[in-house]
N, C-alpha and C positions, 0 to 999 in steps of 0.2 A: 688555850685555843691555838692550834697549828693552823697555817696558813701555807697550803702549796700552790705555785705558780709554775706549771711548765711552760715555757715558753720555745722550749726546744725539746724535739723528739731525742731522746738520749737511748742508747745501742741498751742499757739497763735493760729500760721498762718496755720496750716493742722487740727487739731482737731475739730477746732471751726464750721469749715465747714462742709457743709451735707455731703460731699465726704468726704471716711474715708481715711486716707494718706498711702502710695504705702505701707509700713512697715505693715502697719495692711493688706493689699490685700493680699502682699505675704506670709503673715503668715498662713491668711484664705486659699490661693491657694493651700500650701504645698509644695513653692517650696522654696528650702533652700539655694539654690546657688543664690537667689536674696535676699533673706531676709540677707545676708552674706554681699553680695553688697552693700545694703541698710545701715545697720549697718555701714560698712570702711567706706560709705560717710557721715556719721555723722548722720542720721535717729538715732530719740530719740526712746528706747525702752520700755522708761514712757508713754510713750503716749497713752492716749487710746478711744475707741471706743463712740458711743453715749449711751451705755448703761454700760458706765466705765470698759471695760474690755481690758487687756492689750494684747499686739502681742503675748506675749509668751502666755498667757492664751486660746485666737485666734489660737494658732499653730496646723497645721491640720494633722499632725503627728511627730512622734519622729526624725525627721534630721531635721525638722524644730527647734524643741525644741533645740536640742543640736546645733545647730547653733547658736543659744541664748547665750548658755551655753560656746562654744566657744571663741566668742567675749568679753564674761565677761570675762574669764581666760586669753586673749590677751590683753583688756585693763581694768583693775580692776578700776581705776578712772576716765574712762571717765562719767558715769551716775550715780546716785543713784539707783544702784538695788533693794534696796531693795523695791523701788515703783514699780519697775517694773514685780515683781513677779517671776523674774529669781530663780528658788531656790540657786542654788552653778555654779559656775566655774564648766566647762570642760577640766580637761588639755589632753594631749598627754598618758601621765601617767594612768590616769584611764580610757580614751577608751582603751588602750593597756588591762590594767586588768577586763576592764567589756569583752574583746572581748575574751581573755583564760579566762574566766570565763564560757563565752557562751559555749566556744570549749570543756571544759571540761561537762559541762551537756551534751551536745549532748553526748558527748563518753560515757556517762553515761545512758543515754537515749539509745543508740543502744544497750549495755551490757545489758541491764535489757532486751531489745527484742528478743536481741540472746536468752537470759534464757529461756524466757517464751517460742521462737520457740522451743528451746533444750528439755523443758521441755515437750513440745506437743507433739512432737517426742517421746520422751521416752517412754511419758505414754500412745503412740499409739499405740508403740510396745507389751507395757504389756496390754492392751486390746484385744491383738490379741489374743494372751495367754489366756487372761480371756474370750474370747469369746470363744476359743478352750475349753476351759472347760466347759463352761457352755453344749459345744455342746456337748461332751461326758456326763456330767450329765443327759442332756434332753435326750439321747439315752438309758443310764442307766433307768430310769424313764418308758419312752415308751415298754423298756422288760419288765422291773418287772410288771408294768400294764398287759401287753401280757401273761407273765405269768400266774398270775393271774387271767384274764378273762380264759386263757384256763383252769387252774386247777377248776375255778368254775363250767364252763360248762362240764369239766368228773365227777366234784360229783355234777350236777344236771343229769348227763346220767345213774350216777349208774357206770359206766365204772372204775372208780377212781379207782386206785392201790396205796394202802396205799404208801409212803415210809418214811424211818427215822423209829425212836425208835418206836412210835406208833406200827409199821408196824411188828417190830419184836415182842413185847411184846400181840399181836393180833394171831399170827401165834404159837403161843405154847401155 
């Protein structure tokens, strides 16, 4: 009587084959809660694909990755990681400090938006201003023009009545 116990996916019996083994599918899927699965039941995370590439490298986005990352920091001696491209251990520890890390750039990231909003504001107020003036210059501008067209037309009439010093020093 033979008695077999796999208790570990081995690169033999799933790799060799044209079908790539559930570890590599659900890595390509992106779903992390089976590749987590996978892993507790002893799925090898060396294992890899027909064109040598491993699950984690496969991983079709970052839960998947840290799912990898995970199970390294839960069982540090179950596999050779370092074939398996896992970069480091995920503990508890540093998702807690990448997650206030995150919370702090965002808080950082709305502060710097409030700014820029504040700053819009502000300098939309002083445009107003600035525009108010420009508008009384342009008014400024459009008399002395006025004037001046009209003073040209009474001394092309002849009509012209000196004034100012001229006016005095002419008259005596």
């Amino acid at each position: 009587m033979t008695l077999v116990l796999a208790l570990r996916c081995c690169c033999v019996c799933c790799c060799t084959s044209q079908d790539d083994p559930p570890l590599l599918k659900a890595s390509k899927a992106g779903d992390a809660e089976r590749v987590s699965r996978l892993l507790a039941h002893g799925h090898d995370p060396t294992c890899r694909d027909s064109k040598g590439r491993t699950p984690y490298q496969l991983a079709a986005n970052k839960e998947v990755r840290d799912a990898f990352r995970r199970f390294m920091a839960e069982q540090p001696d179950a596999w050779d990681y370092s074939s398996s491209d896992i970069p480091s251990p995920l503990t508890p520890e540093m998702e807690t400090a990448q997650q206030s890390k995150k919370a702090e750039k965002r808080a950082r990231q709305k502060a710097k938006e409030k700014d820029r909003t504040d700053g819009k504001a502000a300098a939309g107020g002083s445009s107003t201003a600035a525009a108010a003036g420009d508008s009384f210059d342009d008014e400024l501008a459009a008399a002395m023009a006025e004037a001046a067209a009209i003073s040209n037309r009474a001394a092309a009439s002849g009509k012209a009545k000196q004034v100012g010093p001229a006016a005095s020093s002419n008259s005596s």
